[in-house]
N, C-alpha and C positions, 0 to 999 in steps of 0.2 A: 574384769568381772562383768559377767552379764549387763545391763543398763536394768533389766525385770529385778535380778535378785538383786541388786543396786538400791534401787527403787522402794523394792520391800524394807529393803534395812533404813533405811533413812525415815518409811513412816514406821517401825519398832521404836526407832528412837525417837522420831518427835512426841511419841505417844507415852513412853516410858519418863522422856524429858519432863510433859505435860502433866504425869501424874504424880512426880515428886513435887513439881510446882504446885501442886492443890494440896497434896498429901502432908508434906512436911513444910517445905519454906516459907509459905504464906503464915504458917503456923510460928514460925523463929520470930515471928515481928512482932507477936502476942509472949509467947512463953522465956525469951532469953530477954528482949529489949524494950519488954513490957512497952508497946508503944499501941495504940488500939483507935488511933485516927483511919480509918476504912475509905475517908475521900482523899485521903494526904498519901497515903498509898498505894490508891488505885493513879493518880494522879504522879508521884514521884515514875511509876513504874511506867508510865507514857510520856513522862516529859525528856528522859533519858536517853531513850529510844529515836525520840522524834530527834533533841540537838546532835545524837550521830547521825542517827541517818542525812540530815541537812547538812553535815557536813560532806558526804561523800554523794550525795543527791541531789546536791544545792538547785541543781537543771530542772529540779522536777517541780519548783517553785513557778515557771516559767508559765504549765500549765494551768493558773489562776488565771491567765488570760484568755486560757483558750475552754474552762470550763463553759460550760452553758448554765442557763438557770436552773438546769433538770436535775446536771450534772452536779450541782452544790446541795443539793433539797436531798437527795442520795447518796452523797457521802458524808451529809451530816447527819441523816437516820443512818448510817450503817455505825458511825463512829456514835451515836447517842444510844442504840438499842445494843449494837454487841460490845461498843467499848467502853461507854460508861454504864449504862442499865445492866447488861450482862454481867460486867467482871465486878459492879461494887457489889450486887447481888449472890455471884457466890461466894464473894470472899467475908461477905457480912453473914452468909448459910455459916460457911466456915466458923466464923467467929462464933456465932450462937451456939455450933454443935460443940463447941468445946473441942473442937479438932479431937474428938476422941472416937466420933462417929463419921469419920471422911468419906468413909466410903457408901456411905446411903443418901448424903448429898451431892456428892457426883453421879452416882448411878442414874438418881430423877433430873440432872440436868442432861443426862442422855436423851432424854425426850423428846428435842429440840428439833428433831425430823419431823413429829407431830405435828409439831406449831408452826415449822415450815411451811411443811405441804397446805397446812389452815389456811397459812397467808398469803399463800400463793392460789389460793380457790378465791381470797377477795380481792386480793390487789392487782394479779394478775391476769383475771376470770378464767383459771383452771377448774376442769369440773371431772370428780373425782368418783371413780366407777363404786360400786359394792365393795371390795375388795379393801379400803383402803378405809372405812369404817368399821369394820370386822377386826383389823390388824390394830388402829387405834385405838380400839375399845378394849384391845386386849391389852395391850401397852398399859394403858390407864390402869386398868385392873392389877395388873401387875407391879406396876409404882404403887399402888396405894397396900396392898402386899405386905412392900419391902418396906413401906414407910411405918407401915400401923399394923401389920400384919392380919387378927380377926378382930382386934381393938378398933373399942371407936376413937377413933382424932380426939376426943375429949380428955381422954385418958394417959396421953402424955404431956412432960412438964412444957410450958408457954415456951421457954424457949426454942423448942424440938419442936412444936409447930411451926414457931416463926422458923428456925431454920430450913425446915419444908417447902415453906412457900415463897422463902427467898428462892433456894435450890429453882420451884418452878417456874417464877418469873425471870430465872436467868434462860431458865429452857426455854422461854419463848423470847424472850429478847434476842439468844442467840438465832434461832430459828428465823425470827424477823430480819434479822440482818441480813442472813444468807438469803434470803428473798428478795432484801433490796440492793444487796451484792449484784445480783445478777443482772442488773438494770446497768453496772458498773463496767461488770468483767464483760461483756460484749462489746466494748466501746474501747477499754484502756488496759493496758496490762497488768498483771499482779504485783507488780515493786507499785504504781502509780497508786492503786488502789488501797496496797498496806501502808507506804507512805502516809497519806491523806488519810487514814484509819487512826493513826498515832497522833496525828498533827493536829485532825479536830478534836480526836478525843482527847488530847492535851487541854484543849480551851474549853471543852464544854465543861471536864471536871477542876480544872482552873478557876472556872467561876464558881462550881460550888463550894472548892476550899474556899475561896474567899469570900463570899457569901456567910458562910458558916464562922469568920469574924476569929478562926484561928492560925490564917496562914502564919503570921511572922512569928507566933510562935514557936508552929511546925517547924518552922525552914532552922530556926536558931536551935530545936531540938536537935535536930538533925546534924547541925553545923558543928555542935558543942559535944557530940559522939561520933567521934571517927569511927567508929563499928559498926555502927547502926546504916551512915552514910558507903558505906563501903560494902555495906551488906544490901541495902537497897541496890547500887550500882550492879551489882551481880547478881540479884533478881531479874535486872531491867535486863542486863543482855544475855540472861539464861532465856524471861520469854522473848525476846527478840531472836535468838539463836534458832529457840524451840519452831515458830511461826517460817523461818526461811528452810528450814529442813523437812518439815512435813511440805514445803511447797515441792523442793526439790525430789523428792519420795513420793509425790502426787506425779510428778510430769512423766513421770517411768514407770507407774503400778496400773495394772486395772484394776477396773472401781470392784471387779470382784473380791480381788484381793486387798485392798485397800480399806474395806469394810471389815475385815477380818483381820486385815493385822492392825484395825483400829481399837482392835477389844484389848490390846495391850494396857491400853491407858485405863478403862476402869479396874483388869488385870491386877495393873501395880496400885493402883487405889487400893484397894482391897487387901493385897500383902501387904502394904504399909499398914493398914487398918490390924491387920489381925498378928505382926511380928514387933510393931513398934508402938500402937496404941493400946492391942490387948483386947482389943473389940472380935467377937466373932461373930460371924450371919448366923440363924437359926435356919434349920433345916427349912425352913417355908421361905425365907427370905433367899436363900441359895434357889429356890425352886422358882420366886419372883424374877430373880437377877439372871438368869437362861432364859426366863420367857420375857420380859423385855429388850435384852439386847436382843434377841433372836427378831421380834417384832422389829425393832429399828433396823437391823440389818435387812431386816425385808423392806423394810418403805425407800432403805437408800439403793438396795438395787433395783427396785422396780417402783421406781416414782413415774418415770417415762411411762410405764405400762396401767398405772391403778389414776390417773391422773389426765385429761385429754386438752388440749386449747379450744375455748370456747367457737 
């Protein structure tokens, strides 16, 4: 088979992977195994990942002697903004929205191009033509649409706010990260970079379970349900799977394509949402959900072009 049409199928499926992960499974850990620790899970779901991979990676420990100062300050903001801030933040969206409404919480963490490109105007002094205020203004416009539709934010219940605004500080957490990624990925390869993604963000939310003064509960919850433990372990290497296939689908696709076969993942958000939850968009919220991706898909192919180096 081609390596292009190769390429495409592999990011369908990391994207389709990615949206039953938000959609339904995150959801099995509340609704079957009534379990509702948010840092025991963001945290199980990384420490899995990291003792395989160190098993078959163990070499890549090697490189703690060869990072530099720069190189640790960077892969602990990538592992604190996209792997602990990010992921406790949608899955705590999740939680609030009652997984009944998945698909309006994913949709605003697509955002994340927004808060990129932000972060890359301060951290990296990029300086960002007309063009890319125009596009983000519409974006905005467009989330707050799908979120509230002509309502004001007042008027829906506390938790649907808070799960809102988890949703968007995942979006810019993720957004942050990819910005300090690339301080990364010009230096080191992608197994080094996900590796070290898993590994700090194992320790940073390590300490907040423990911190939070529930670990050994957690851990004996866990130990004392074989289902529960068995059902985490196959979260861990469905996202772990999910993260090596979209890499592998990234190294063969263009980014035109790639933007495009990435609307799979909010795609199946939303079939789940409206075949399994029972939820459906209202004609205005459908009308929000084209003009935002369509927005994002604009700022990811032409960031090079609405964006300049100082």
């Amino acid at each position: 088979m081609d390596k292009k049409y190769l390429g495409s199928f592999f990011i369908i499926l990391a994207s389709v992977m990615l949206g039953i992960d938000g959609g339904i499974l995150i959801g099995l850990y509340y609704k079957i195994f009534h379990f509702y620790n948010v840092k025991f899970i963001v945290f199980v779901a990384h420490l899995i990942p990291t003792l395989f991979l160190s098993v078959f990676c163990f070499r890549k420990y090697k490189m703690l002697k060869i990072f530099s100062w720069n190189d640790y300050v960077y892969l602990f903001l990538i592992a604190l903004f996209g792997g602990t801030i990010g992921t406790l933040s949608i899955v705590k969206a999740l939680q609030l929205s009652g997984f009944s409404k998945v698909s309006i919480v994913i949709l605003l963490q697509k955002l994340q191009p927004v808060f990129a490109i932000a972060m890359s105007i301060i951290i990296l002094k990029e300086k960002p033509n007309l063009k890319f205020f125009i596009v983000a203004l519409v974006a905005l416009v467009a989330s707050y649409l799908l979120a509230f539709g002509f309502q004001s934010p007042m008027m829906l219940e506390s938790n649907n706010i808070q799960a809102i605004c988890y949703s968007l500080l995942a979006a810019f957490s993720y957004g942050s990260s990819l910005v300090f990624g690339k301080k990364i990925l010009h230096k080191y390869d992608f197994f080094t970079s996900t590796f070290y993604r898993f590994f700090f963000t194992t320790i940073i939310v390590g300490v907040l379970v423990i911190l939070s003064g529930n670990l050994i509960s957690d851990i004996n919850y866990f130990l004392d349900n074989r289902s529960l433990l068995l059902f985490a372990v196959f979260c861990s290497f469905w996202g772990l799977t999910e993260v090596f296939v979209y890499y592998v689908g990234l190294k063969n696709t263009p980014a035109l394509l790639t933007s495009i076969f990435e609307l799979t993942y909010p795609f199946t958000v939303v079939l789940i949402d409206t075949f399994v939850n029972k939820y459906y968009l209202s004609s205005l919220q459908i009308f929000a959900v084209v003009l935002l991706l369509g927005s994002i898909i604009y700022l990811n192919l032409n960031n090079r072009k609405i964006i300049r180096n100082k």
